[in-house]
TORKOL-742960 format. One record per residue (C-alpha): x negated, y, z; residue in three letters. Coordinates in steps of 0.25 Angstrom, whole numbers, always signed. Example, Ala and Ser with C-alpha at 12.3 -4.5 7.8 and 13.67 -1.06 7.14 Angstrom:
2
TISE; east; north; up; code
TISE; -49; -18; +31; ALA
TISE; -55; -4; +29; SER
//
This chain:
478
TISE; east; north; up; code
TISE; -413; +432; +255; UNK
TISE; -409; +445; +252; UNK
TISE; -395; +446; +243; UNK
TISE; -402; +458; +237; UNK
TISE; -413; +451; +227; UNK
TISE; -412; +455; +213; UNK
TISE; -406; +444; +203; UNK
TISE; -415; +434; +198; UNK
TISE; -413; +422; +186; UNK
TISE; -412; +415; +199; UNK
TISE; -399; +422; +202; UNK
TISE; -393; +421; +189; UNK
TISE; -396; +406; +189; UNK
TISE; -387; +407; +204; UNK
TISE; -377; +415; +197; UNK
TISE; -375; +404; +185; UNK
TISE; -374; +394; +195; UNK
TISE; -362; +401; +200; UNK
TISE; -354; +405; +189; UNK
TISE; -345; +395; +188; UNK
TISE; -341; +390; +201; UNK
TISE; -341; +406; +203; UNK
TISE; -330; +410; +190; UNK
TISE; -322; +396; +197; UNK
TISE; -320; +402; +210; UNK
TISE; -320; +417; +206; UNK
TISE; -310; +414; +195; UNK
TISE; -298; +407; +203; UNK
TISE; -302; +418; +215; UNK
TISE; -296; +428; +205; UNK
TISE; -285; +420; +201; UNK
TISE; -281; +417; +216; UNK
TISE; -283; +431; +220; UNK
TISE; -273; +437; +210; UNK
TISE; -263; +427; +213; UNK
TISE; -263; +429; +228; UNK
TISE; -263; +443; +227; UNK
TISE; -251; +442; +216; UNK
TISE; -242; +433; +228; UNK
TISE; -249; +442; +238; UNK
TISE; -241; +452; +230; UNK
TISE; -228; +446; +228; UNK
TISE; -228; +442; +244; UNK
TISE; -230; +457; +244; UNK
TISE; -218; +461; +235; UNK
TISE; -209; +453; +243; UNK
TISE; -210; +461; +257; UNK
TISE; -205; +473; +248; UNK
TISE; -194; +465; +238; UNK
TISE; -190; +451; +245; UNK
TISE; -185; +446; +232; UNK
TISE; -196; +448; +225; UNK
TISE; -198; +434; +218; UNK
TISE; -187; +428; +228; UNK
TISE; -184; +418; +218; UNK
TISE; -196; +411; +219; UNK
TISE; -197; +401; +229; UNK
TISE; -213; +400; +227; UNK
TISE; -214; +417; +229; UNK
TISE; -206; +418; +244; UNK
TISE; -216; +428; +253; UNK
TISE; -219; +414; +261; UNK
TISE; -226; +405; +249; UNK
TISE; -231; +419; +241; UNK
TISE; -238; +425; +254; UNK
TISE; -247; +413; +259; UNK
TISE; -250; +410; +244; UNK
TISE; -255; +423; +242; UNK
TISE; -263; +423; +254; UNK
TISE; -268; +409; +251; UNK
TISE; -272; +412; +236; UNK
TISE; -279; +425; +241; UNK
TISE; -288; +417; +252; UNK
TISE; -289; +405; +245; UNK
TISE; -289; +409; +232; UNK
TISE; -298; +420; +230; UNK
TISE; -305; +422; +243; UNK
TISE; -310; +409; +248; UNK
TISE; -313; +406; +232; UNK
TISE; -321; +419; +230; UNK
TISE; -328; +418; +243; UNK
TISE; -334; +406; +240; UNK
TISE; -339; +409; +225; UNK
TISE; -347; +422; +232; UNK
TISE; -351; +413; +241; UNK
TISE; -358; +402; +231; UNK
TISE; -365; +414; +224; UNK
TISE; -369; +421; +237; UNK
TISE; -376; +405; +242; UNK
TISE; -382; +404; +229; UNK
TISE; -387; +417; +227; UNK
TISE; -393; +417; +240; UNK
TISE; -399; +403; +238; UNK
TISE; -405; +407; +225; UNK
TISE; -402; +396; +220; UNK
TISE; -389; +391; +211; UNK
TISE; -376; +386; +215; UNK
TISE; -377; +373; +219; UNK
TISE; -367; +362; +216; UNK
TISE; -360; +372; +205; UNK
TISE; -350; +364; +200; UNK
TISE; -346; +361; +213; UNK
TISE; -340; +374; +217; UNK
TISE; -333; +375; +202; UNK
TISE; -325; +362; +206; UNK
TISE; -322; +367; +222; UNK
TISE; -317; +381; +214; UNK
TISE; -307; +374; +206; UNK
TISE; -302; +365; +216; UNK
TISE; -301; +377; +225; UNK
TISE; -293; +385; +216; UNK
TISE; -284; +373; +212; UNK
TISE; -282; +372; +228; UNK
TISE; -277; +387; +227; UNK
TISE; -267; +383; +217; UNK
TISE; -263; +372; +224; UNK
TISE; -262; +379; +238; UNK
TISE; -256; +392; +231; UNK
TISE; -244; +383; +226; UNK
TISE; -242; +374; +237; UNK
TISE; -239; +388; +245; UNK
TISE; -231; +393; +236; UNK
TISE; -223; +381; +232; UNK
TISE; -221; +381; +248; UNK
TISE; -231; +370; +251; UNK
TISE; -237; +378; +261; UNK
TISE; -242; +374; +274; UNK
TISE; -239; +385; +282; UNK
TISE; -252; +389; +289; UNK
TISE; -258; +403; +285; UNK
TISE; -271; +403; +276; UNK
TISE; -268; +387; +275; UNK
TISE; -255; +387; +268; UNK
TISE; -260; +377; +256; UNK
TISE; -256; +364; +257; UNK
TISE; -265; +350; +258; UNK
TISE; -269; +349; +244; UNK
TISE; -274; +364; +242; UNK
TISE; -280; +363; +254; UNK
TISE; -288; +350; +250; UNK
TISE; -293; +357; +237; UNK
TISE; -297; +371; +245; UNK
TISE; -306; +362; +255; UNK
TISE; -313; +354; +245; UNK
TISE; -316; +367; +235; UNK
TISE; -322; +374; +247; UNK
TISE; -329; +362; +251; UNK
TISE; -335; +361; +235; UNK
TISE; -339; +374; +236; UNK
TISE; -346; +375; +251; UNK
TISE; -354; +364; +246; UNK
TISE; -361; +370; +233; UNK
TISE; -362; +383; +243; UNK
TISE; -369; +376; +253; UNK
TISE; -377; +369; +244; UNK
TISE; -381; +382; +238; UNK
TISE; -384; +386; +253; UNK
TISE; -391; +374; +254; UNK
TISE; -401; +372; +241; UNK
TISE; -405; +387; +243; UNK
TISE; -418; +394; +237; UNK
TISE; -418; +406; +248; UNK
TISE; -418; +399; +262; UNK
TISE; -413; +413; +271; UNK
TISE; -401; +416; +274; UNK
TISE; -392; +426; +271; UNK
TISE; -380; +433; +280; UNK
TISE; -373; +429; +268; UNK
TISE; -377; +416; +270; UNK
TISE; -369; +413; +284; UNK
TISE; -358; +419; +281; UNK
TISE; -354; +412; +267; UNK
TISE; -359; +397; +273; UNK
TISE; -352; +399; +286; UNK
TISE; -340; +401; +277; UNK
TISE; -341; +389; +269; UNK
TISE; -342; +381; +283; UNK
TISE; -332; +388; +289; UNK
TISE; -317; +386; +278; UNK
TISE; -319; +371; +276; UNK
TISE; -319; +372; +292; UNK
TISE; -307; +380; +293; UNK
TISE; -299; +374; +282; UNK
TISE; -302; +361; +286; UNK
TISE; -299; +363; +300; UNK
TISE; -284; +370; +297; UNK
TISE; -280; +362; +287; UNK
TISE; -283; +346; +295; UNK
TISE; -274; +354; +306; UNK
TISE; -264; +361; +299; UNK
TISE; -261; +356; +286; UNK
TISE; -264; +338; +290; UNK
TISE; -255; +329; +294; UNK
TISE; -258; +329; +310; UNK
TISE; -254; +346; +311; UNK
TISE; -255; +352; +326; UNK
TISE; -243; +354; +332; UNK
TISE; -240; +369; +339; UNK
TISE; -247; +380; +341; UNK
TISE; -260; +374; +335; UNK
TISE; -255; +376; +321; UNK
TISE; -256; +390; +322; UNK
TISE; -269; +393; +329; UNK
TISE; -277; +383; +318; UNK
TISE; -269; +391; +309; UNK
TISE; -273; +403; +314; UNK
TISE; -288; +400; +316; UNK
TISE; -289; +395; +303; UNK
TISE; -282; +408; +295; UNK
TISE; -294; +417; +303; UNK
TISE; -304; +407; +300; UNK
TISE; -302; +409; +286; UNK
TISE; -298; +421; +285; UNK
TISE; -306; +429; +294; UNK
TISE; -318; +419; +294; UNK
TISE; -319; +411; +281; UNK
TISE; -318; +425; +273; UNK
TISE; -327; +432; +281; UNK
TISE; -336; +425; +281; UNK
TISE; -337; +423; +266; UNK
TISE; -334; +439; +264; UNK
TISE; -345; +443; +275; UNK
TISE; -356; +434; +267; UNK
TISE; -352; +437; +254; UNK
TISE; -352; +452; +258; UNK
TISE; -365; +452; +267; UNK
TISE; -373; +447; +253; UNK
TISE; -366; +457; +243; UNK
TISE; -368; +469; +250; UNK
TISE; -383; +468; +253; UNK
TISE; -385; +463; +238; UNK
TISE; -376; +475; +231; UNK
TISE; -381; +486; +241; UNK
TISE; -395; +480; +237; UNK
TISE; -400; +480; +253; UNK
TISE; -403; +471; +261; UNK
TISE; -394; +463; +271; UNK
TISE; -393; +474; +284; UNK
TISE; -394; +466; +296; UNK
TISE; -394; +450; +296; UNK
TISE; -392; +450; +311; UNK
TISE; -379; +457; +310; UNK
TISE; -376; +448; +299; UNK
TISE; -378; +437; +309; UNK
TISE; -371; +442; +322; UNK
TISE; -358; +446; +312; UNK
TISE; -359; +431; +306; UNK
TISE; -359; +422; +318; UNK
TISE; -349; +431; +328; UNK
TISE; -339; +433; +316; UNK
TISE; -338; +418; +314; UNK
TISE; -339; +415; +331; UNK
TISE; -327; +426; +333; UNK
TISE; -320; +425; +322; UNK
TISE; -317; +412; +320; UNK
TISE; -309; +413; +334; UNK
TISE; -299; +423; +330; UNK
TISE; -285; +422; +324; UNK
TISE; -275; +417; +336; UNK
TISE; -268; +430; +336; UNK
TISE; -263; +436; +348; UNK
TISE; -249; +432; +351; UNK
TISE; -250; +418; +345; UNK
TISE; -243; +407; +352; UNK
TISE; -255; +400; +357; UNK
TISE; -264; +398; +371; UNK
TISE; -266; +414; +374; UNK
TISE; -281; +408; +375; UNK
TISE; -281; +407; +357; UNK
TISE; -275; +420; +355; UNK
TISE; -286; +427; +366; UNK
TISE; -298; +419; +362; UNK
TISE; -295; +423; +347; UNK
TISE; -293; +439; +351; UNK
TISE; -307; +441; +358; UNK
TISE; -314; +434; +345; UNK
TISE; -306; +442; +336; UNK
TISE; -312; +455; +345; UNK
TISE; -327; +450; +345; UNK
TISE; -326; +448; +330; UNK
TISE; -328; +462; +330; UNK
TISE; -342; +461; +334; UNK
TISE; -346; +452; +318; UNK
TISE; -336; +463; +313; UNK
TISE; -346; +473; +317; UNK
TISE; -357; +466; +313; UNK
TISE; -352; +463; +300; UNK
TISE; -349; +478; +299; UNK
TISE; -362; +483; +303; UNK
TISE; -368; +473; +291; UNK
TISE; -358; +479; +282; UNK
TISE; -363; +491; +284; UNK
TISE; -377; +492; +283; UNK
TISE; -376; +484; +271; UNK
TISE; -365; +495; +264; UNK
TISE; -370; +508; +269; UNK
TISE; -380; +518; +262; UNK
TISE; -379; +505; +251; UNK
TISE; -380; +511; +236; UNK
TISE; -370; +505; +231; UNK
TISE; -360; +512; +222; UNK
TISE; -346; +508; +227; UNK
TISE; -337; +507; +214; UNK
TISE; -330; +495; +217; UNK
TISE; -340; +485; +215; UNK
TISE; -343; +474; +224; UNK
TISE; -351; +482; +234; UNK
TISE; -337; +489; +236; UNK
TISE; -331; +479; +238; UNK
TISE; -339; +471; +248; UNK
TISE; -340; +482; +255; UNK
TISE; -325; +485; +257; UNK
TISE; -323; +471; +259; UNK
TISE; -332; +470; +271; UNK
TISE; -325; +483; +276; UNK
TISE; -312; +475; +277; UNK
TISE; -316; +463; +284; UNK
TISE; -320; +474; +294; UNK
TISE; -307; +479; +294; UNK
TISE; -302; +466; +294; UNK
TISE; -309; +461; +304; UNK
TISE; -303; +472; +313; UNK
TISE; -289; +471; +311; UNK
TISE; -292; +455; +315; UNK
TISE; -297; +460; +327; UNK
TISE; -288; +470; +329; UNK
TISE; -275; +458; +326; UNK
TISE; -282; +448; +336; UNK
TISE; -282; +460; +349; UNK
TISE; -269; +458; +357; UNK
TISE; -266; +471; +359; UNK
TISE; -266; +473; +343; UNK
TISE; -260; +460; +339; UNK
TISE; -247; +463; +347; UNK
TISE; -245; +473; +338; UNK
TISE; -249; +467; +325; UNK
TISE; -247; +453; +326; UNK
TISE; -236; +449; +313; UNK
TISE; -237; +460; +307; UNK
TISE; -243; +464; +293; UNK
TISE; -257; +466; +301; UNK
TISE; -263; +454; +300; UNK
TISE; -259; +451; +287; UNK
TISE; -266; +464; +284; UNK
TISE; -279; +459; +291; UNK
TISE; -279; +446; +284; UNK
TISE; -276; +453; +269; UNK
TISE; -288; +462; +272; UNK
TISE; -298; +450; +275; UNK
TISE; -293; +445; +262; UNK
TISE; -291; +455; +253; UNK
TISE; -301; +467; +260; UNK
TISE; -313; +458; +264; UNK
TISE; -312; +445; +256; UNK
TISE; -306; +447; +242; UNK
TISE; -315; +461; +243; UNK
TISE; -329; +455; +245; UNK
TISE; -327; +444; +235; UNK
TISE; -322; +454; +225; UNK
TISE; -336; +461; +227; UNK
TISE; -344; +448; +229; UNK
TISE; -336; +442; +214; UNK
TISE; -337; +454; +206; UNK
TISE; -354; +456; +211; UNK
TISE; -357; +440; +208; UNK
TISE; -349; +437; +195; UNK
TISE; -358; +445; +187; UNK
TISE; -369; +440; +191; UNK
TISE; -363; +425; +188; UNK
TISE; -359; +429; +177; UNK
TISE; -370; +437; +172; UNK
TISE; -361; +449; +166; UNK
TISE; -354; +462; +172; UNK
TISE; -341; +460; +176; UNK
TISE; -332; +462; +163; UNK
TISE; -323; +473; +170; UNK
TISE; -332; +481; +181; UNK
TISE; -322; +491; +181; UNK
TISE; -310; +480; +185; UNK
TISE; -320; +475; +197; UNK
TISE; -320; +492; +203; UNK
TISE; -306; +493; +201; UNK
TISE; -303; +481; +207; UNK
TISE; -310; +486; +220; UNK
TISE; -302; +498; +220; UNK
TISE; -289; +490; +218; UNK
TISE; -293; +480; +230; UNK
TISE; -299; +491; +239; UNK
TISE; -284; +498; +236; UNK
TISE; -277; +485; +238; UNK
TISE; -284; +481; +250; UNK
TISE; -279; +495; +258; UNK
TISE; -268; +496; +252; UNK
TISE; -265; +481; +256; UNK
TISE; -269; +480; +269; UNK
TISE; -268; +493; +277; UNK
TISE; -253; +492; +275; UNK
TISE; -252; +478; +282; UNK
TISE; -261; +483; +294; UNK
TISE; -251; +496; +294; UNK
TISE; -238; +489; +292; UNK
TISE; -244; +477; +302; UNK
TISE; -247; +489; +314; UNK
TISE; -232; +495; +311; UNK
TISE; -225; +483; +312; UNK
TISE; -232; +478; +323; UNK
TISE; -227; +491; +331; UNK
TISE; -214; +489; +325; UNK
TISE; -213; +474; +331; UNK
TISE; -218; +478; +344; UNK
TISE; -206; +489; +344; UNK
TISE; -194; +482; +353; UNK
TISE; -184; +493; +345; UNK
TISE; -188; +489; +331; UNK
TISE; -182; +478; +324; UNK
TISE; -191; +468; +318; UNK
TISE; -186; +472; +302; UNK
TISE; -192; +485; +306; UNK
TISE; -205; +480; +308; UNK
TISE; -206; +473; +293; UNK
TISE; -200; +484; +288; UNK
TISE; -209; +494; +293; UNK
TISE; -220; +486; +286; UNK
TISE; -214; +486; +274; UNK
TISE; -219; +499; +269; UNK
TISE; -234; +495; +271; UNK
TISE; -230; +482; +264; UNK
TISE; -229; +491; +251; UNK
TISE; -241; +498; +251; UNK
TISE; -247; +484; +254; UNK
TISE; -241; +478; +241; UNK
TISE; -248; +488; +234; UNK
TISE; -262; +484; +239; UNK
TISE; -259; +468; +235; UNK
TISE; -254; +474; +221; UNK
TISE; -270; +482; +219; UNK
TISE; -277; +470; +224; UNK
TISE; -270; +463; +214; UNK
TISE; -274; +471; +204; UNK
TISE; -287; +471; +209; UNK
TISE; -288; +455; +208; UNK
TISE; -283; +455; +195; UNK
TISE; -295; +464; +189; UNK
TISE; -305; +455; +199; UNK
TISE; -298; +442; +190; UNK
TISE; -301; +451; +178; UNK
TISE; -315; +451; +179; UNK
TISE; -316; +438; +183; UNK
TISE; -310; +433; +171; UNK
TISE; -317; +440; +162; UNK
TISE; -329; +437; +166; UNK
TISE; -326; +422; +167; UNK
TISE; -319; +421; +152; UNK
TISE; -333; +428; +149; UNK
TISE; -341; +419; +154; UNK
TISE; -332; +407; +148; UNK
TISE; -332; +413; +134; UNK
TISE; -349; +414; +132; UNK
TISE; -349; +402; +140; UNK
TISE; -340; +396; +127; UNK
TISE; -348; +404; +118; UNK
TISE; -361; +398; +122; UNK
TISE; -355; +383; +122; UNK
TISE; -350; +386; +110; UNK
TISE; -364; +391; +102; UNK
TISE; -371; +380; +109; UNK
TISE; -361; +371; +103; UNK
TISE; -363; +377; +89; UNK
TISE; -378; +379; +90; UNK
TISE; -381; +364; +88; UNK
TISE; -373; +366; +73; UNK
TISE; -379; +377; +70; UNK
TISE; -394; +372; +70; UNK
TISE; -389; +359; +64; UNK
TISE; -382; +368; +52; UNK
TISE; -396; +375; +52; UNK
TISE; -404; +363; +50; UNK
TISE; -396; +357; +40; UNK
//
């Protein structure tokens, strides 16, 4: 099936399907977005004014910092990847979405395990292991949601009408085996009673943050990414063989990476995980040459609409992917290792590749679900520009302030206040970047809002008349 095909009465019966599991998971994405980038931003603040809010207990850098990064991946992310996800199976099935009420329950008791998790880290019931700081009971909640919701996607997967596959199609399942996996697997050894003593804490730790990370949201950005462009450029998909080969090594190598260089470990663990971190660049290069045969000579007018950005986002996990490797070789990581760098990397696969494709995915599928325009086109082109801004301006000032300090701490002469302080000028111009993608959310929320409160008014003005029609015959007869 191609992604290409024109939109039938078949598709809108796909799309009606959708709508409400759809406004569940978009709508608390959008909330969730704008709150971790609000704490993102007041972690921010506070390299520049330490006292910034220093009457708050729950607002310290420690509990503000890994709530921000935890509402941002698990609030908005992983939500909105899902959503694209259930429309991509089910328009791809031709066929509705099945078990819909199922994802509308798993949507709300994912977003109330957000809130649970958010506050537990910020009322300083965090576990302490990066990209796993909730604590039990969010955890439970998180699990069973994606669980509700994998089922109504396989179903779909399942109970479909076109029997081909798609490249979409490996991508998106392989991600809905591969987190309940993960997040199983970290949490039984990690967060039970029985936890591994030494140095195994911080290996699963470390395999666990790539394998969501790099993995997880890969997977889901690639597919969502490998159907939208085809279908906006209005060709067809360029080379399924590429499309292949980049599926299968990506998840082969890169689920080895993430021991980084100078760990404490068996020098084996830190070795194994640089070469597998250099041979991802083979499914880098063949994800690339996809991306670009799909985006060049396309006539598509890039205005900031989704094609714009699909397409940047796919140029950043390029980049991203890149300055992983680059991290992962021993000669780079002795410079780089704890320094803003890696933070830089991971904020780009986030903010870059992630948040970017699901903006374009959201903004192309929610009027078609909801069978309108959006109510502010113009807020969804300025938002581009605000998140293309916020994404430079966010991240190339980690990378250069991570470079510089790495010199700076590998300089026997310069005290180790000089290397942060160094850093602190990049951390300014970073700020700046979180402020404009903050912006950017909040005309994103805007038009989902809208159009949601849209939809809910004709939905109460239709109940309404329906309501008040039988009267009116009886007031007609009598």
């Amino acid at each position: 099936m191609n992604p290409t095909e024109n939109k039938s009465s078949g598709a809108n019966e796909v799309d009606a399907s959708l709508r409400v599991p759809l406004l569940a998971l978009f709508g608390g994405a959008a909330v969730w977005l704008v709150v971790g980038l609000t704490l993102g931003l007041i972690a921010g603040i506070k390299f520049h004014a330490p006292d910034f809010l220093g009457g708050c207990p729950l607002l310290t850098y420690g509990r503000v910092a890994p709530a921000a990064n935890d509402a941002i991946l698990y609030g908005f992310c992983l939500p909105a990847g899902l959503g694209v996800a259930l429309w991509i199976f089910a328009r791809l099935s031709q066929n509705p979405l099945a078990l819909p009420l199922v994802p509308v329950v798993a949507a709300n008791l994912w977003h109330l395990g957000v809130f649970i998790g958010t506050g537990g880290i910020l009322l300083g019931d965090s576990t302490g292991h990066v990209w796993l700081e909730y604590p039990r009971a969010a955890a439970v909640l998180l699990f069973a949601a994606f669980l509700l919701i994998a089922v109504s996607a396989a179903a779909t997967f399942g109970w479909r009408s076109e029997k081909s596959l798609y490249p979409s199609h490996w991508f998106l399942f392989a991600a809905l085996l591969w987190f309940p996996w993960i997040y199983s697997t970290a949490n039984l050894f990690l967060n039970s009673n029985q936890v591994p003593r030494g140095v195994v804490q911080p290996i699963i730790g470390w395999w666990f943050a790539n394998n969501l990370v790099f993995i997880w949201l890969a997977l889901v950005g690639i597919g969502t990414a490998f159907y939208f462009l085809p279908k906006i450029a209005g060709r067809p998909f360029p080379n399924t063989g590429y499309g292949l080969f980049g599926f299968l090594t990506f998840i082969f190598f890169g689920s080895w990476c993430g021991i980084p260089s100078g760990a404490p470990v068996p020098a084996w663990l830190p070795t194994l995980s640089s070469v597998a971190a250099a041979l991802t660049l083979v499914p880098l290069a063949a994800i690339l040459i996809v991306t670009l045969k799909t985006i060049c000579c396309a006539q598509v007018s890039c205005k900031g609409g989704p094609f714009c950005f699909i397409r940047f986002g796919m140029m950043s996990f390029i980049v991203s992917g890149i300055l992983y490797v680059s991290a992962a070789c021993p000669q780079y990581s002795r410079v780089l290792d704890f320094t803003w760098f890696g933070p830089a990397q991971v904020q780009l696969q986030l903010f870059g590749f992630a948040a970017m494709i699901f903006f374009g995915a959201i903004y192309e599928i929610l009027p078609a679900v909801m069978g309108k325009p959006l109510p502010l086109p113009k807020f969804a082109r300025l938002h581009f520009w605000l998140a293309l801004a916020g994404v430079l301006l966010f991240v190339v000032p980690l990378v250069l302030a991570g470079v510089v300090q790495g010199e700076k701490l590998l300089d026997p002469k310069a005290a180790f206040s000089d290397a942060n302080l160094v850093a602190l000028k990049f951390l300014r111009v970073s700020t700046t970047g979180q402020l404009l993608l903050l912006l950017g959310a909040l005309l994103f929320a805007a038009n989902l809002f809208i159009m949601t409160i849209q939809w809910k008014l004709g939905l109460a003005r239709t109940v309404i008349a329906y309501l008040k029609s039988p009267l009116e015959t009886a007031e007609v007869k009598s």
